[in-house]
N, C-alpha and C positions, 0 to 999 in steps of 0.2 A: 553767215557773218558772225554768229555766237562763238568765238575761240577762248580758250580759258590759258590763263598766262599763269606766272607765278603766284598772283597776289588774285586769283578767280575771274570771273568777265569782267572787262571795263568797255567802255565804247563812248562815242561824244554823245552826247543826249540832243536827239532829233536827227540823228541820223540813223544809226544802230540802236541807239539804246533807247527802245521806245515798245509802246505798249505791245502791239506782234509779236516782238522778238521776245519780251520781257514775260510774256505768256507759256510762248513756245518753251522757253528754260524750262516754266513751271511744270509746264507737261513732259519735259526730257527728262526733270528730278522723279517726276510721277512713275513712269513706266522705268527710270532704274530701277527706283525702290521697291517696285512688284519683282522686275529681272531678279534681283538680289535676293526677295523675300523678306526685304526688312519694309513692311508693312504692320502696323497696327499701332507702334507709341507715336506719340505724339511728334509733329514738325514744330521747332521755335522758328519764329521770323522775326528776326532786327532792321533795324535802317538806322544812317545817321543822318546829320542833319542837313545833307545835299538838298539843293533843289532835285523836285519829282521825286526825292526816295522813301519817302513815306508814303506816296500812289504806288510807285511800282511794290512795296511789301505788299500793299492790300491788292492789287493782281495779282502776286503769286501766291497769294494765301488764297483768292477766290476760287485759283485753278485748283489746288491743291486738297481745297473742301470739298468742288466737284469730285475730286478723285475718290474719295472717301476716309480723307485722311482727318485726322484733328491738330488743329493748327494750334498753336502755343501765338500768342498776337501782343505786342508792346503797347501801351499806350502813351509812351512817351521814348526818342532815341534813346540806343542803348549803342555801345561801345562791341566792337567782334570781341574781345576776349570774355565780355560777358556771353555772348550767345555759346562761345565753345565752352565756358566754363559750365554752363547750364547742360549743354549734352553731353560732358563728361560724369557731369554730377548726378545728370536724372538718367542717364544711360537709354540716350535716346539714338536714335540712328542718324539722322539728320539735322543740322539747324542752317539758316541762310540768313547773310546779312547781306542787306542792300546798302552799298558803297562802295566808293571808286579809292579811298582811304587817303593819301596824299597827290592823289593825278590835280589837273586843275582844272578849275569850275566847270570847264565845261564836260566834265565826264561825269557815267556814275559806271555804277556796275553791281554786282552780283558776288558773294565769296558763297562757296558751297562748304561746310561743316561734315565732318561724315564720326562714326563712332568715336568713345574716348573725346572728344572733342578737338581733333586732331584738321589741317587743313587737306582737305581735299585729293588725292594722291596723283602721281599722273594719269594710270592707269585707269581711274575713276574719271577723270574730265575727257578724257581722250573715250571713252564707254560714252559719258555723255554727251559729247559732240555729236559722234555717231548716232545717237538716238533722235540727235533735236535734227539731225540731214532729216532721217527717216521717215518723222513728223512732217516735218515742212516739204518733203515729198510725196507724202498722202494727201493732199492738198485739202484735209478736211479741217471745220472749224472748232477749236480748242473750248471743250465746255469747261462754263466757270457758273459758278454761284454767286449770286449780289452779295459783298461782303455784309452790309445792314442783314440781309438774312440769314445771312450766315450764322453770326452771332447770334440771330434769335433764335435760331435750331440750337446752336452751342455747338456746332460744329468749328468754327472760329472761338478759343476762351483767350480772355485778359487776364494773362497770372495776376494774384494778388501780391503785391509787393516782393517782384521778381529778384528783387538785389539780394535780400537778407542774406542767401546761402553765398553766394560771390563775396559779399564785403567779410562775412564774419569767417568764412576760410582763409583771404588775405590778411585779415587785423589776427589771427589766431596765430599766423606763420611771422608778425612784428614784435620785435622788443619794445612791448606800447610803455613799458615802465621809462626805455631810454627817452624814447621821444615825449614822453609826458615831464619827467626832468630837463628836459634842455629846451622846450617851450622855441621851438624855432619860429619865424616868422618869413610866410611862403608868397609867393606872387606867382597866380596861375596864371598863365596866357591859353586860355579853351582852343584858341583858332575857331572858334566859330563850331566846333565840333563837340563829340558826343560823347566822351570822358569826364566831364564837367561831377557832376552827379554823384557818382560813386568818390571818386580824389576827393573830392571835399568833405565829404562823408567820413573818411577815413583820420581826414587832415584834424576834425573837429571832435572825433572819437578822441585823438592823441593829444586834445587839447594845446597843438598848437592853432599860430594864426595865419589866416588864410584866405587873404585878396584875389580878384579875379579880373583881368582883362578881356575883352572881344570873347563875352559870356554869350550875347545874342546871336540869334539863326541872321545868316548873311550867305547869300547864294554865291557870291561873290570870294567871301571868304577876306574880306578888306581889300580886296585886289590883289593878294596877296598868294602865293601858294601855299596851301595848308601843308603843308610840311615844316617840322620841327629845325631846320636848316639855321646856321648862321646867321644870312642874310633876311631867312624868316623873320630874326627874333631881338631889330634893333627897337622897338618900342619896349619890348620886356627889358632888356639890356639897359637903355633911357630910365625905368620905372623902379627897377632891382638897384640901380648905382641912386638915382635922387632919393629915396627913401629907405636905402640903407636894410635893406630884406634880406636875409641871408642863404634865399636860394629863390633865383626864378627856375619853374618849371613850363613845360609848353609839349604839348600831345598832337596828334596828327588830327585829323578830324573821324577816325573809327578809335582813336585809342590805342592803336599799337606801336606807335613811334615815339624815342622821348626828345628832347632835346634841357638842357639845364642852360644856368648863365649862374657863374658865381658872384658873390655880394661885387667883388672887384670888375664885375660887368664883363669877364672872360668866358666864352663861351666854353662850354661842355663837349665834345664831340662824342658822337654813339660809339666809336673806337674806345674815349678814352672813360667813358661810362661803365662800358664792359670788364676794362683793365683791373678797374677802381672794384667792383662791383666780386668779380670775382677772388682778387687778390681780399679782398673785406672779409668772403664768407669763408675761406679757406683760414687767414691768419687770427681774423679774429672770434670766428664762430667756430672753428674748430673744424668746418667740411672737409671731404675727405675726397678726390674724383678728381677725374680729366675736367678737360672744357673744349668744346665745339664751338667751331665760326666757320662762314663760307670763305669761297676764296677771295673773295673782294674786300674781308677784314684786317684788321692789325694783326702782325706778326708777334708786337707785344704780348698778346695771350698764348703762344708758342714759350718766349721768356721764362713769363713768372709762371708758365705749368713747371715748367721744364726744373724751377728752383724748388719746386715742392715733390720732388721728384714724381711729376705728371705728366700726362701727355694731350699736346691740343689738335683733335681732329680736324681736319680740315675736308669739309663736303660743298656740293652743289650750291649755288643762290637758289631760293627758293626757303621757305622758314619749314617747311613740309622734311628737308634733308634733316636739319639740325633737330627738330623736335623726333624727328626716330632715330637718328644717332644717340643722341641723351639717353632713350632707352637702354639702346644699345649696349654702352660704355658707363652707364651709371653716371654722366657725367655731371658736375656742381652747376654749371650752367652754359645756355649755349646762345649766340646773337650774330645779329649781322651790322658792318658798316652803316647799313640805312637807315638803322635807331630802333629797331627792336629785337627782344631778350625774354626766355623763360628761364625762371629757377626750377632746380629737381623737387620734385612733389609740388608744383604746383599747373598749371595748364600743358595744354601739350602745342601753343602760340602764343606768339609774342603777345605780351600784357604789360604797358606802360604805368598803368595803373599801380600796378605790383611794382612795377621796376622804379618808380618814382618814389615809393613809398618805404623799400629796402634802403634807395637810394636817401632818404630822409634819416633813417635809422644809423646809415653808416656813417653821417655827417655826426650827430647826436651823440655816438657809441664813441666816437675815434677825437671828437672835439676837435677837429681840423677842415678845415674848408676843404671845399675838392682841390684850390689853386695848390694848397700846402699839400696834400695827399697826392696829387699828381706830382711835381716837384720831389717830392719823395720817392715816386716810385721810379720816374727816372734817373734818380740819382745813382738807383737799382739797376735798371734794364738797360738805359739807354735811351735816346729821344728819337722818337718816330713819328715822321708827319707825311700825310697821306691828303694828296690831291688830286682829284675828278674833276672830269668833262663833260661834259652829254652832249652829246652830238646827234642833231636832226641832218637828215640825208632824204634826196629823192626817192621815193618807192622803186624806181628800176635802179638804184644801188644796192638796193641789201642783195640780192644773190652775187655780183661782183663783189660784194666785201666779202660773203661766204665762204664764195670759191678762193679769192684768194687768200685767207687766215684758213681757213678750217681745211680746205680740201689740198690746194696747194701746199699750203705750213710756211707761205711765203712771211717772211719776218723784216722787221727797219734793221738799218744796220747802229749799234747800239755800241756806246763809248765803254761802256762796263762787258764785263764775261760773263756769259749767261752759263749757268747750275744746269738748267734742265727748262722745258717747255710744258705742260699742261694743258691737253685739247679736252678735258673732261665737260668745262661749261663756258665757252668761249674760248681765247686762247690768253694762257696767262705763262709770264716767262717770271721765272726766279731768277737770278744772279748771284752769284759766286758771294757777293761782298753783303747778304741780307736781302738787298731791295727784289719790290717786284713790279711787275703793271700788267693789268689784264685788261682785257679788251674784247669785249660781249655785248651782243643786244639785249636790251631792257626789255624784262617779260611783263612791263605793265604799261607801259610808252611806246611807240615809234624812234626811238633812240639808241644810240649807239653809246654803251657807258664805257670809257677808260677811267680806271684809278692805279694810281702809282703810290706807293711808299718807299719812304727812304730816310736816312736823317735828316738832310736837308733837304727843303721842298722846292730849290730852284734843281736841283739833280732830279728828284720826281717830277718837275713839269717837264723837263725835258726829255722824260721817256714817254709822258703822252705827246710832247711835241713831234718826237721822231715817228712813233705812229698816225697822228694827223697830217705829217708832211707825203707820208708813206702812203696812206689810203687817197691822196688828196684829195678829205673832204675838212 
């Protein structure tokens, strides 16, 4: 039942995601990293601040120190772009965080780290599935060492103040002079989650000011889903307009997701973050480079590549395609619709953290709110709005919707002319006139995601309408 999706294992907690299984991983990471020979540096292990994922680290660290590994161990949550930034920095083999990142409460899960501090590839999960079958068909019991003892052998260590290298590589890559001149005043929404710590860190190094929302551990998450979303973020939206703050921020509960809300109480979208974000470093900083999105993002970063005479790649869902595309193409920066983004020379996954904190700088540098900054830039490109679905379906639907999108190539009948079709990671159709809508299962949900773009968003609901009437679910 351990399958690995985009965003690493997730599972509901008590059903899958429980102590057997959460062993078994440890023992499937164990005997890759012998397979491979990357044996002898150190494993980090994170968790955020779900319910059970601070147990579940300390079982796969137990299994891990039976193995004869030495475990890198938090003493307090930490955020995945810290655990990748640490394996890219101490050039370790491995790191793992336990978290489900925006699924809701009732899941957790697992993300695997592998060299560079890169996510996990396919090729490497699909190795480790097959090892954890293998395991769980030797039907023998998974040794592990008492974590208490563990630590007193020192087989288990607690870095000493694990951040320092993370923050002082971020604050080194900020124009801390702008944000220390425009002295902004910030409203964090935590979500309950485990970005908290470093953001602030950073926010009080630049000397500006920096309030915080739903700071405390909540299994629940407010009842709300930790996710950085619209609908997420009418408390911060209520807090950012009564008190006049000139930026809310709000983070997923591992840190890799951003969501913003301007002083004007307008929300941000990850689309138009990205927009902003890279047109900044290109216009204002002088960068030089393409830019990467999957197919599920704005075609605005097609745009304003295309005016700096660039070019914006378009790969896989999954942040694994975009952070080795970057590589690839040198590209200034690459993200996805679902609100996370690396910049060049810095992680090789999304980091919110960073993206919040550029994202401070370019408010600071430019002296224009995002409302004016967006408005500006579509004065430029053109206005594009982009509308999703998620659709829950019965377990004996997904192979009927396979066969008919994927195998068949059966298509709605659609008021616009379609350009061309795309079966590479679901089935996404472009149109003759810009628009597109694609149409994929979600690699961290039981979901079926459609998003549409177009300029106007009653035309884009209507190309997931024609596909909901189509599949009829």
């Amino acid at each position: 039942m351990i399958k690995f999706g985009t965003g690493g294992w997730r599972a509901v907690i008590g059903e899958d995601f429980v102590q057997s299984n959460i062993r078994l991983l440890a023992a499937g990471v164990l005997r890759l990293a012998k397979e491979e020979g990357k044996t002898g540096r150190p494993i980090i292990i994170g968790y955020d601040r779900r319910f059970l994922s601070d147990n579940a680290a300390k079982w796969v660290a137990e299994v891990l120190a039976a193995g004869g590994e030495e475990i890198w161990f938090m003493n307090r949550s930490v955020p995945t772009p810290f655990v990748m930034h640490t394996v890219l920095k101490q050039g370790l083999y491995f790191g793992l965080e336990v978290t489900a990142s925006h699924n809701p409460s009732n899941y957790n899960g697992i993300k695997l780290i592998v060299e560079e501090g890169r996510d996990a590839p396919l090729e490497t999960t699909q190795r480790l599935e097959e090892i954890i079958c293998e395991i769980a068909a030797e039907g023998r019991e998974i040794p592990y060492i008492d974590f208490d003892e563990a630590v007193a052998q020192g087989k288990i260590v607690y870095r000493k103040n694990p951040f320092n290298d993370y923050l002082d590589d971020i604050i080194a890559q900020l124009d801390m002079d702008a944000l220390k001149e425009r002295g902004l005043r910030v409203l964090f929404d935590a979500m309950h989650g485990s970005g908290s710590f470093p953001l602030v860190v950073i926010y009080h190094t630049a000397r500006c000011t920096i309030d915080t929302i739903n700071l405390n551990k909540d299994a629940y998450f407010g009842n709300q889903m930790p996710a950085p979303s619209e609908e997420g973020l009418s408390m911060l939206r209520y807090y950012v307009m009564l008190d006049n703050y000139d930026l809310g921020i709000a983070m997923d509960g591992d840190g890799d997701r951003l969501g913003i809300i301007d002083k004007s109480g307008r929300y941000i979208s990850a689309n138009e973050i990205l927009c902003m974000l890279y047109y900044y470093l290109v216009k204002f900083k002088g960068w030089k480079g393409p830019v990467v999105r999957n197919l599920a993002t704005t075609h605005m970063l097609d745009k304003i590549a295309e005016s700096f005479g660039e070019k914006c790649y378009e790969v896989p869902v999954g942040f694994k395609y975009i952070s080795s595309k970057i590589d690839e193409v040198d590209a200034v920066l690459g993200g996805e619709s679902s609100g996370g983004l690396t910049v060049r020379g810095h992680i090789h996954g999304k980091d919110s953290i960073y993206a919040a904190s550029l994202f401070s700088e370019m408010v600071s540098v430019t002296n224009k709110t995002p409302s004016q900054f967006l408005d500006y830039l579509e004065s430029q490109y053109g206005h594009f709005e982009m509308v999703e679905d998620n659709l829950r379906f019965k377990p004996e639907m997904k192979n009927q919707i396979n066969r008919v999108i994927m195998e068949e190539k059966q298509l709605p009948e659609f008021s616009t002319e379609i350009e061309k079709v795309n079966y590479e990671d679901g089935c996404k159709v472009y149109f003759k006139n810009g628009d597109f809508v694609i149409c994929r299962f979600s690699g961290t949900e039981p979901l079926l995601r459609i998003f549409a773009e177009s300029g106007n968003s009653s035309i884009a609901s209507s190309y997931i309408l024609a596909f909901k009437n189509f599949l009829k679910i």
